[in-house]
PyMOL Python script that loads the backbone (N, CA, C, O; Angstrom):
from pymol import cmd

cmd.read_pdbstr("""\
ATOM      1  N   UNK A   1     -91.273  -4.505 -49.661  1.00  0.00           N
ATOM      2  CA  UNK A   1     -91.011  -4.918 -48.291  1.00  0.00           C
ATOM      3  C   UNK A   1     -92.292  -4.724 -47.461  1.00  0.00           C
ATOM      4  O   UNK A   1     -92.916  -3.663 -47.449  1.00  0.00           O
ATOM      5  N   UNK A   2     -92.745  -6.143 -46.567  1.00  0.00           N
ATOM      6  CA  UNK A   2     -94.016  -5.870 -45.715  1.00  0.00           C
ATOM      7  C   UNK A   2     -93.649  -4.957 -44.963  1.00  0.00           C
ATOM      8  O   UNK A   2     -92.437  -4.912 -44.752  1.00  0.00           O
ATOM      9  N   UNK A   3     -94.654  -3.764 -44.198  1.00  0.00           N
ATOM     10  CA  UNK A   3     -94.555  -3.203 -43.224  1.00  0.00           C
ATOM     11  C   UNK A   3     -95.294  -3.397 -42.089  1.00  0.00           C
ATOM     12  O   UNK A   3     -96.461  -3.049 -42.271  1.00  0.00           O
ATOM     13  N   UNK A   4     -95.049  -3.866 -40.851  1.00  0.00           N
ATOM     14  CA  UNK A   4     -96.076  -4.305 -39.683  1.00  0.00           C
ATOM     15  C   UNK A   4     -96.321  -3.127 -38.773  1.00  0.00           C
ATOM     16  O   UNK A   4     -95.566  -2.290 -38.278  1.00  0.00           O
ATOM     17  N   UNK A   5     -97.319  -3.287 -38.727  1.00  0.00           N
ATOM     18  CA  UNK A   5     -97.970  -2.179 -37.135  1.00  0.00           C
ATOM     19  C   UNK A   5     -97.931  -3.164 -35.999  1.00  0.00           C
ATOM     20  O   UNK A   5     -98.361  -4.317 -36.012  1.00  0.00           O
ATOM     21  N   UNK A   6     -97.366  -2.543 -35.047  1.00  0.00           N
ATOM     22  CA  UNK A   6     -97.894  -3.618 -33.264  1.00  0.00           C
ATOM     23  C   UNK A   6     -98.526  -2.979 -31.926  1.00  0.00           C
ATOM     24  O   UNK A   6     -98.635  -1.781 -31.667  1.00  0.00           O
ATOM     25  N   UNK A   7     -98.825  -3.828 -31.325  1.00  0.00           N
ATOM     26  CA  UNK A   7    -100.088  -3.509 -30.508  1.00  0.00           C
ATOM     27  C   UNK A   7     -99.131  -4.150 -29.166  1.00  0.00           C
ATOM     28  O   UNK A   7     -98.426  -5.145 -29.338  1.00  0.00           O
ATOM     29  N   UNK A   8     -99.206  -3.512 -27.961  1.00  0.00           N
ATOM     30  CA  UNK A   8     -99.146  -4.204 -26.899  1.00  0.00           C
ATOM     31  C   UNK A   8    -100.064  -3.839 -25.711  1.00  0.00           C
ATOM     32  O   UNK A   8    -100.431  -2.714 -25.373  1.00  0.00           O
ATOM     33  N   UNK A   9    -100.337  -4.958 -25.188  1.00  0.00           N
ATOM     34  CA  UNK A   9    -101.649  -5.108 -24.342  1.00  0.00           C
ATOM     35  C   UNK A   9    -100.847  -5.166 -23.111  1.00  0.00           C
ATOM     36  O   UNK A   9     -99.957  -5.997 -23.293  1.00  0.00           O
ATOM     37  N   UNK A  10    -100.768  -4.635 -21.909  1.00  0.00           N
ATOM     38  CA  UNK A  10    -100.501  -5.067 -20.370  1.00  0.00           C
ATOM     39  C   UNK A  10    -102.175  -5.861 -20.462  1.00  0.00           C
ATOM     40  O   UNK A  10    -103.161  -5.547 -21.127  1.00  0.00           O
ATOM     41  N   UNK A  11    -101.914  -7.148 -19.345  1.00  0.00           N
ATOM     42  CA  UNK A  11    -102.595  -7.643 -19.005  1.00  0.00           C
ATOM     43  C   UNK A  11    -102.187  -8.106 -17.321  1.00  0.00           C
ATOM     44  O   UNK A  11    -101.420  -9.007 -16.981  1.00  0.00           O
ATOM     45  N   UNK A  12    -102.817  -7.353 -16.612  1.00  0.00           N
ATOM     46  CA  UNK A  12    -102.932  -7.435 -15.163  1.00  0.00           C
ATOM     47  C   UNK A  12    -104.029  -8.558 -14.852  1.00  0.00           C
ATOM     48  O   UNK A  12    -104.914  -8.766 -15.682  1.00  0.00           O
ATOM     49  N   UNK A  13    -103.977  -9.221 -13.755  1.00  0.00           N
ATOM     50  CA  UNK A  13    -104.120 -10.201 -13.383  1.00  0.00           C
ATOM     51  C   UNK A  13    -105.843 -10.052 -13.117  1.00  0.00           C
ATOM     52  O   UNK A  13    -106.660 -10.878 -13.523  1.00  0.00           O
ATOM     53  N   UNK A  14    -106.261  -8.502 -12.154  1.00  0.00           N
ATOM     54  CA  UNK A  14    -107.721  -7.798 -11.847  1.00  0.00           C
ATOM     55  C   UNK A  14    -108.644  -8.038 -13.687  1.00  0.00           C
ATOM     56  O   UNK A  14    -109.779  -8.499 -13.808  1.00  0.00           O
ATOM     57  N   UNK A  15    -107.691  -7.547 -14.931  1.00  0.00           N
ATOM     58  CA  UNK A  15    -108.308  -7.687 -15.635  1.00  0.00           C
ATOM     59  C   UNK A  15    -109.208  -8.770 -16.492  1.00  0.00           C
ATOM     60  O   UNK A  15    -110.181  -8.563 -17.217  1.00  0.00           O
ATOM     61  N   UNK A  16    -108.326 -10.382 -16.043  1.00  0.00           N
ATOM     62  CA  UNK A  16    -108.344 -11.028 -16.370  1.00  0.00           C
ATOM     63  C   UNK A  16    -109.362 -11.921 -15.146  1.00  0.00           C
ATOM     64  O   UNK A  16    -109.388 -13.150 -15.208  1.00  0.00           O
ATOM     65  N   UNK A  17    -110.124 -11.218 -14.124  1.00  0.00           N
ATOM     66  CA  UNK A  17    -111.191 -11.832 -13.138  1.00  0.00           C
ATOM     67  C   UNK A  17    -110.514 -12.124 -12.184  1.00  0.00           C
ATOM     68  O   UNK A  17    -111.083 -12.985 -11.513  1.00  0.00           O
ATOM     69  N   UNK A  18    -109.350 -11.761 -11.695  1.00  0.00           N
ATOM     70  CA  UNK A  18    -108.837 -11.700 -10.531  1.00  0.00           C
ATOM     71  C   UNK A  18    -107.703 -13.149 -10.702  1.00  0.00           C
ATOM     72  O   UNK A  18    -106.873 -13.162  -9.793  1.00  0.00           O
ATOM     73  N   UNK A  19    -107.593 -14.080 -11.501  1.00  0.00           N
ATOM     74  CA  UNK A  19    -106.897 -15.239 -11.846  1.00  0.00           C
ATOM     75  C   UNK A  19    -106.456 -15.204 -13.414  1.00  0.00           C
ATOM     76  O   UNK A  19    -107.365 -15.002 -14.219  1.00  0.00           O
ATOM     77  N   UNK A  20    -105.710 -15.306 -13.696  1.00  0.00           N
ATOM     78  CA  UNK A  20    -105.438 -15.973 -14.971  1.00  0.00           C
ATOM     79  C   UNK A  20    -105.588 -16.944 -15.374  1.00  0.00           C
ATOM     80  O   UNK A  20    -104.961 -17.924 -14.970  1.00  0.00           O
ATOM     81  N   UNK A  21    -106.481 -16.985 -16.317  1.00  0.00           N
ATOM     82  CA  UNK A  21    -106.568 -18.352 -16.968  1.00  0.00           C
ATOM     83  C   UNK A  21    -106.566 -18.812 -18.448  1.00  0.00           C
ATOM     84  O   UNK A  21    -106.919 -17.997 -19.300  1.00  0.00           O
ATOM     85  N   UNK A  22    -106.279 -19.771 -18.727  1.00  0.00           N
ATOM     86  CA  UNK A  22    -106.139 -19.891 -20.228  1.00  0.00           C
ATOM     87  C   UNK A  22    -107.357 -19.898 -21.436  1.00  0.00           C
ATOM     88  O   UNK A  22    -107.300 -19.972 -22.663  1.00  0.00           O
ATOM     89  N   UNK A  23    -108.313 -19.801 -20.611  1.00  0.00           N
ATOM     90  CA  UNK A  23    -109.916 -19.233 -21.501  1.00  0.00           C
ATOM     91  C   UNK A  23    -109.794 -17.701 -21.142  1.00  0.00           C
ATOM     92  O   UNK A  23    -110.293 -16.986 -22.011  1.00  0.00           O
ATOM     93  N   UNK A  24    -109.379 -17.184 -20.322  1.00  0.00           N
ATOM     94  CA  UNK A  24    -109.915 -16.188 -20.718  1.00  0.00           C
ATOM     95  C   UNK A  24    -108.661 -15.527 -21.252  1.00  0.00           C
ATOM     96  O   UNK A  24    -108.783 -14.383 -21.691  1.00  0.00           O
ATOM     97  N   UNK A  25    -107.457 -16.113 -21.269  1.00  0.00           N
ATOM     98  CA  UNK A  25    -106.153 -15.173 -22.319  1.00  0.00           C
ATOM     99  C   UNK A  25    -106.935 -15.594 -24.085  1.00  0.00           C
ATOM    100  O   UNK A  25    -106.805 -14.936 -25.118  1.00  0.00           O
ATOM    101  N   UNK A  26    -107.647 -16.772 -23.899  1.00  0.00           N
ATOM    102  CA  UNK A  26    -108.199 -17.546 -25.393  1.00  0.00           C
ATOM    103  C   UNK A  26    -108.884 -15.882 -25.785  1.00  0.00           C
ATOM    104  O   UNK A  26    -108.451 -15.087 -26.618  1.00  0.00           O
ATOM    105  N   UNK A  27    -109.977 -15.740 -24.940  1.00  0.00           N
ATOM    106  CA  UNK A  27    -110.850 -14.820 -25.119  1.00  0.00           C
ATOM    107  C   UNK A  27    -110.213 -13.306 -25.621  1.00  0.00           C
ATOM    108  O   UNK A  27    -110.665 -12.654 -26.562  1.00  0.00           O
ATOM    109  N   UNK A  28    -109.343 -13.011 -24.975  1.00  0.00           N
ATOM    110  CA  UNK A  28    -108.493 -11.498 -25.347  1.00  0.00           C
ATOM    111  C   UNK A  28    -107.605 -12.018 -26.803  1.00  0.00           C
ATOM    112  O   UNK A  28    -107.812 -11.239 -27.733  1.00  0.00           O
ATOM    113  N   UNK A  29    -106.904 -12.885 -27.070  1.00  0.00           N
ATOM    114  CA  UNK A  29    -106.272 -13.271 -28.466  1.00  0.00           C
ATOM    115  C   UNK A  29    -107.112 -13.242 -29.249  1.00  0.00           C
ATOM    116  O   UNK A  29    -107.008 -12.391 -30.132  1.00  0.00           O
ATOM    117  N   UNK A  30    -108.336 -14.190 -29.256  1.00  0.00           N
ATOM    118  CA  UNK A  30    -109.822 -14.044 -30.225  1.00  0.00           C
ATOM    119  C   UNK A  30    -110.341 -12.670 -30.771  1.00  0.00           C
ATOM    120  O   UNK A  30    -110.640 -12.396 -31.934  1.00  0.00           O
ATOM    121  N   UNK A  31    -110.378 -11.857 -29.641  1.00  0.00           N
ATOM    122  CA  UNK A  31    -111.100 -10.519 -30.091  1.00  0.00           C
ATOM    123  C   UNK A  31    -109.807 -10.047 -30.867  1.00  0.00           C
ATOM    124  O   UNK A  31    -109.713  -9.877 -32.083  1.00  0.00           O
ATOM    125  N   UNK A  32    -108.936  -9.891 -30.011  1.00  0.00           N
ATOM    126  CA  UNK A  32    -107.199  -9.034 -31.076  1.00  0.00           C
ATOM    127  C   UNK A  32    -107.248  -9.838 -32.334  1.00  0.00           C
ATOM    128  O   UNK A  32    -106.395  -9.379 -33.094  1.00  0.00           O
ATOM    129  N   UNK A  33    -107.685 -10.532 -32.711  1.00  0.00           N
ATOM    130  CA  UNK A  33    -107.658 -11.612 -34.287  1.00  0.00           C
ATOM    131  C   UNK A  33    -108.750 -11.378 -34.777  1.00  0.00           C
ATOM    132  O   UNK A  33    -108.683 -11.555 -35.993  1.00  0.00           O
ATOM    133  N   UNK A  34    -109.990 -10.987 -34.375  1.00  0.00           N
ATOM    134  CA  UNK A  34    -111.255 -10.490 -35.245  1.00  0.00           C
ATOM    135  C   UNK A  34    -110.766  -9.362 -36.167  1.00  0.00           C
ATOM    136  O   UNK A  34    -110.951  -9.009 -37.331  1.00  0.00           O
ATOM    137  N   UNK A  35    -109.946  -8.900 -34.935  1.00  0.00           N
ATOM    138  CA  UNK A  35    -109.653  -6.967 -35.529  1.00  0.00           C
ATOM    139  C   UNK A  35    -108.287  -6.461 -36.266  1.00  0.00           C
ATOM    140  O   UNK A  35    -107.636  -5.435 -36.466  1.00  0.00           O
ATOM    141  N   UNK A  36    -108.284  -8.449 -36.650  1.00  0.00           N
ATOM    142  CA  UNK A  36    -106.498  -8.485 -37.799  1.00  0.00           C
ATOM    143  C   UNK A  36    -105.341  -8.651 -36.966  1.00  0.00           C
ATOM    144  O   UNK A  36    -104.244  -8.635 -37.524  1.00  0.00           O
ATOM    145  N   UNK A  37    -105.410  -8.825 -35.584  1.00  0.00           N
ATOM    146  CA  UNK A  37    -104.036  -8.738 -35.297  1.00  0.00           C
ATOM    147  C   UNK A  37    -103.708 -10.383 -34.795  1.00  0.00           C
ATOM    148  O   UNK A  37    -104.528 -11.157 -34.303  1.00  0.00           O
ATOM    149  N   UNK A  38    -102.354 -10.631 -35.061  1.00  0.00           N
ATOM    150  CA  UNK A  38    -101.598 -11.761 -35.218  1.00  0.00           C
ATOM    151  C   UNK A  38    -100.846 -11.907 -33.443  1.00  0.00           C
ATOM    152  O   UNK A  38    -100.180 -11.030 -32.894  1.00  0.00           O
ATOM    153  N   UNK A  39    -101.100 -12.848 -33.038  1.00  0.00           N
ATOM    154  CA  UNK A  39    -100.033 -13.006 -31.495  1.00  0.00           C
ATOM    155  C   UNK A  39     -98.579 -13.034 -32.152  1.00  0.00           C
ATOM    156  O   UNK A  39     -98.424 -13.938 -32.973  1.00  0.00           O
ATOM    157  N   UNK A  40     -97.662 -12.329 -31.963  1.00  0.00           N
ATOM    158  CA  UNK A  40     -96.501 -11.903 -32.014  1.00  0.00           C
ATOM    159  C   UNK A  40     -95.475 -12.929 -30.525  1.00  0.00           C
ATOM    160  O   UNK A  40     -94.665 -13.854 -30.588  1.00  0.00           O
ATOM    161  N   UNK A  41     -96.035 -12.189 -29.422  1.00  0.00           N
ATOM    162  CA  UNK A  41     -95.490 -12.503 -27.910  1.00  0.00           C
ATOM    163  C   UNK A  41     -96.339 -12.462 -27.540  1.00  0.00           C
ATOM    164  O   UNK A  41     -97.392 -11.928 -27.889  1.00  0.00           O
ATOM    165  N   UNK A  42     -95.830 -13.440 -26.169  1.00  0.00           N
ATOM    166  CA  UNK A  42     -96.236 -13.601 -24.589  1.00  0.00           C
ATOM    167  C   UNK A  42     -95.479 -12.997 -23.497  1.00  0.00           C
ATOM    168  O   UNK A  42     -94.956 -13.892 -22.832  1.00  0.00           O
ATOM    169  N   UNK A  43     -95.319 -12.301 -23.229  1.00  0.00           N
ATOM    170  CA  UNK A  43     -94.251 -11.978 -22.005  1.00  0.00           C
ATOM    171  C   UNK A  43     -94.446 -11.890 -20.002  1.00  0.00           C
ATOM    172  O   UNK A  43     -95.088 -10.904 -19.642  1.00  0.00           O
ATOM    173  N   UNK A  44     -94.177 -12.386 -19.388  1.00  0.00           N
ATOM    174  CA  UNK A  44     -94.564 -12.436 -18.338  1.00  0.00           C
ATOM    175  C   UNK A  44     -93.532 -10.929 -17.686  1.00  0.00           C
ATOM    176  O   UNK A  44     -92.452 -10.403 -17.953  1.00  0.00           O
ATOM    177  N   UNK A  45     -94.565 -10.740 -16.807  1.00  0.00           N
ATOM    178  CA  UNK A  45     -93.946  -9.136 -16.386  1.00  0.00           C
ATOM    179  C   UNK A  45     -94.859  -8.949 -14.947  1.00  0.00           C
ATOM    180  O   UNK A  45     -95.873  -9.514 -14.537  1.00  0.00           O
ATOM    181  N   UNK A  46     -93.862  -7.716 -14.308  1.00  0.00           N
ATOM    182  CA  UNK A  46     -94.706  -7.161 -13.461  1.00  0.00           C
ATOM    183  C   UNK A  46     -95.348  -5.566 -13.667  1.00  0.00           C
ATOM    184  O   UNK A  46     -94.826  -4.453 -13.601  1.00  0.00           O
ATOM    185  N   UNK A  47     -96.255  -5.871 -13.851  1.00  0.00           N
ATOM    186  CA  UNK A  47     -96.803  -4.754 -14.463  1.00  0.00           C
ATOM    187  C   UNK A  47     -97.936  -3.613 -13.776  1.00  0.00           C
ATOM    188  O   UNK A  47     -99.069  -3.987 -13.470  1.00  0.00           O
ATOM    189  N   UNK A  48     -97.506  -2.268 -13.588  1.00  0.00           N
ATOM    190  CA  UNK A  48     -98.155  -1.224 -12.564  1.00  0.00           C
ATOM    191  C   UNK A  48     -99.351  -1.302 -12.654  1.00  0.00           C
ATOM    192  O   UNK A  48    -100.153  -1.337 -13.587  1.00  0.00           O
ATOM    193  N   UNK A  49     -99.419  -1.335 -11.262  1.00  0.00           N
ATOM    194  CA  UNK A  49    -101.638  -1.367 -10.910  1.00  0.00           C
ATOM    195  C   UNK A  49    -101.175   0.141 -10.608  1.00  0.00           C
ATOM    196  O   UNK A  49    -100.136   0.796 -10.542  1.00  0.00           O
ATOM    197  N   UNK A  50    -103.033   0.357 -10.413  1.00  0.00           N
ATOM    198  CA  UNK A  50    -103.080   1.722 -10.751  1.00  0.00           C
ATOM    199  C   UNK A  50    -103.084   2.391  -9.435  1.00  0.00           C
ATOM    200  O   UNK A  50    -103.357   3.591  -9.449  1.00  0.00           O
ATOM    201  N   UNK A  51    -102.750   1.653  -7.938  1.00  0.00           N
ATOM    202  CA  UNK A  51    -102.240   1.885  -6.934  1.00  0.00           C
ATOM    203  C   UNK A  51    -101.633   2.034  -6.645  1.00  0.00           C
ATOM    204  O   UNK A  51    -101.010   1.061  -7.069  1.00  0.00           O
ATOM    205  N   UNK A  52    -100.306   3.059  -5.563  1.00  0.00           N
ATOM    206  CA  UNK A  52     -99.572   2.549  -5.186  1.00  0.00           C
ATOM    207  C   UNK A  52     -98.439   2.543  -6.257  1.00  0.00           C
ATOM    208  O   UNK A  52     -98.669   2.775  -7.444  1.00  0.00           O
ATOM    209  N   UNK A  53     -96.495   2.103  -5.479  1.00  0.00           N
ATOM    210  CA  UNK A  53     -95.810   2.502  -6.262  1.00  0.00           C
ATOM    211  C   UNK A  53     -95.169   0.708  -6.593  1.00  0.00           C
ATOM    212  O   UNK A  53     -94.201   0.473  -7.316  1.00  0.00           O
ATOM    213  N   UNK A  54     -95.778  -0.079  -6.054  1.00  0.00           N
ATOM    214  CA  UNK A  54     -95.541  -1.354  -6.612  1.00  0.00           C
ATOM    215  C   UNK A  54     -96.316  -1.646  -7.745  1.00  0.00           C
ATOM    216  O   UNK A  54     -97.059  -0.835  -8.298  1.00  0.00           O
ATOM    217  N   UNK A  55     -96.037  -3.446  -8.271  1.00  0.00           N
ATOM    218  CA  UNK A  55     -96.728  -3.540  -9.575  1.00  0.00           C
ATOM    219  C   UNK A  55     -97.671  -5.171  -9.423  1.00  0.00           C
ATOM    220  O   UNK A  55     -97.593  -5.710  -8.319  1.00  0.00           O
ATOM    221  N   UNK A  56     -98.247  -5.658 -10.172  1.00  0.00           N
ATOM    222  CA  UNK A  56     -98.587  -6.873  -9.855  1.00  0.00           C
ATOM    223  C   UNK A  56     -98.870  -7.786 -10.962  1.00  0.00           C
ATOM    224  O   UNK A  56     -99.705  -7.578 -11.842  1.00  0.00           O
ATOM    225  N   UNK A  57     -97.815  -9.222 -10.814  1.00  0.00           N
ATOM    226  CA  UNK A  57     -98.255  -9.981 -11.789  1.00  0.00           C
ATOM    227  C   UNK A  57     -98.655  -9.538 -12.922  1.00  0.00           C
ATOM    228  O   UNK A  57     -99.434  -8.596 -12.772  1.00  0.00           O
ATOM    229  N   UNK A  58     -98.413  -9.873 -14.243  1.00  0.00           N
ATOM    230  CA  UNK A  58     -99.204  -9.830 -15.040  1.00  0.00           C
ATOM    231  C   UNK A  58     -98.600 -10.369 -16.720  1.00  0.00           C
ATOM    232  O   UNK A  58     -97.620 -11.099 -16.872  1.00  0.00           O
ATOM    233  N   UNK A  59     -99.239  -9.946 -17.569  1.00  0.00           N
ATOM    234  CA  UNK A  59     -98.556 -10.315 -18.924  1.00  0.00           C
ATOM    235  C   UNK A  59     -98.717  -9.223 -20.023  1.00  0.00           C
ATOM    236  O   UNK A  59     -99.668  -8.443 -20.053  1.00  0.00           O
ATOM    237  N   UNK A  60     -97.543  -9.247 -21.056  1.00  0.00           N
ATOM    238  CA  UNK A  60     -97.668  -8.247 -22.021  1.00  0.00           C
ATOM    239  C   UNK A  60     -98.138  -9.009 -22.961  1.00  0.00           C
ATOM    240  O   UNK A  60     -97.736 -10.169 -22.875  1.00  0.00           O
ATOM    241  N   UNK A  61     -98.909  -8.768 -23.913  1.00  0.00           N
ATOM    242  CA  UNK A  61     -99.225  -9.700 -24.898  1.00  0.00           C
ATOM    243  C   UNK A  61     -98.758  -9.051 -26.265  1.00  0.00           C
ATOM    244  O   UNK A  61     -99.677  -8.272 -26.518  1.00  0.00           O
ATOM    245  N   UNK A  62     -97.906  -8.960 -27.193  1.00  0.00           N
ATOM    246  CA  UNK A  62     -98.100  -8.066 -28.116  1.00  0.00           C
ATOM    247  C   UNK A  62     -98.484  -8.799 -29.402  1.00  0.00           C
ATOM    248  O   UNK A  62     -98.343 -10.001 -29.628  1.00  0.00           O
ATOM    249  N   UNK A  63     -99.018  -7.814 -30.244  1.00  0.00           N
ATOM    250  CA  UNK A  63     -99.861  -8.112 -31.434  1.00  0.00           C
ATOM    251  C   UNK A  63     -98.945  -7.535 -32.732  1.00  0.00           C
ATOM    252  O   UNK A  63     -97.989  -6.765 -32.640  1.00  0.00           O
ATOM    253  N   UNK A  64     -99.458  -8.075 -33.871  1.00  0.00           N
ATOM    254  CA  UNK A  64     -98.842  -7.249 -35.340  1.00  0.00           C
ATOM    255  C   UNK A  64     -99.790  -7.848 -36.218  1.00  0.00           C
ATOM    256  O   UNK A  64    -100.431  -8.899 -36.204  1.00  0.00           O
ATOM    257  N   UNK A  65     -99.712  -7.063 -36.835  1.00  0.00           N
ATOM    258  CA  UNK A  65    -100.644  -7.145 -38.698  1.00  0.00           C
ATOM    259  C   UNK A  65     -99.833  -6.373 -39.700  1.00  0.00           C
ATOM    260  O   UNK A  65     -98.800  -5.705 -39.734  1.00  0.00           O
ATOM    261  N   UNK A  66    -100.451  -6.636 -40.214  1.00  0.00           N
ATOM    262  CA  UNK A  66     -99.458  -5.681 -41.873  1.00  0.00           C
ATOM    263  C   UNK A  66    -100.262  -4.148 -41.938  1.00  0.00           C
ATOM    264  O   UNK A  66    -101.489  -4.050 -41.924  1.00  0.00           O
ATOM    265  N   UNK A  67     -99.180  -2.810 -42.023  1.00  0.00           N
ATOM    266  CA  UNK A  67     -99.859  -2.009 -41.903  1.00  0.00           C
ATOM    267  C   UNK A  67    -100.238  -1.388 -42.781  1.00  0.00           C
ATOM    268  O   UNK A  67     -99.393  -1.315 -43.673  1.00  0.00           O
ATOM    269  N   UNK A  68    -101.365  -0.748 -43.035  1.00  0.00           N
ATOM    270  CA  UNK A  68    -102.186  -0.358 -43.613  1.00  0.00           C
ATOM    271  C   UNK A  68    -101.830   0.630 -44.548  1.00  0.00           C
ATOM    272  O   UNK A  68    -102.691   1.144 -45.261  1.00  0.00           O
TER     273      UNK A  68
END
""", "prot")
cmd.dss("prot")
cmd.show_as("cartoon", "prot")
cmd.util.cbc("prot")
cmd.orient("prot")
């Protein structure tokens, strides 16, 4: 039986240059796939800035590979 490891990324909106865009989500999937990991999900969320008790925009991205 395979066994998978997973990875999840918050991706806030500041991290991504203040906009989201679809080169630079290209750019964060690319590097997570150099380093073996597979896009699993996309999830749209609101997700805690590091201010403050609100949250802002953002996306979970999670990853899997076969574990080691």
């Amino acid at each position: 039986m395979q066994r998978y490891t997973y990875k999840v990324v918050e991706v806030r909106e500041k991290l991504l240059g203040g906009k989201m865009s679809g080169g630079k989500l290209e750019k964060l999937l690319n590097e997570h796939a150099a380093d073996g990991w597979q896009l699993k999900a996309i999830t749209s969320a609101e997700v805690k800035g590091r201010v403050g008790p609100g949250g802002v925009e953002g996306l979970l991205v999670t990853f899997e590979r076969p574990a080691e």
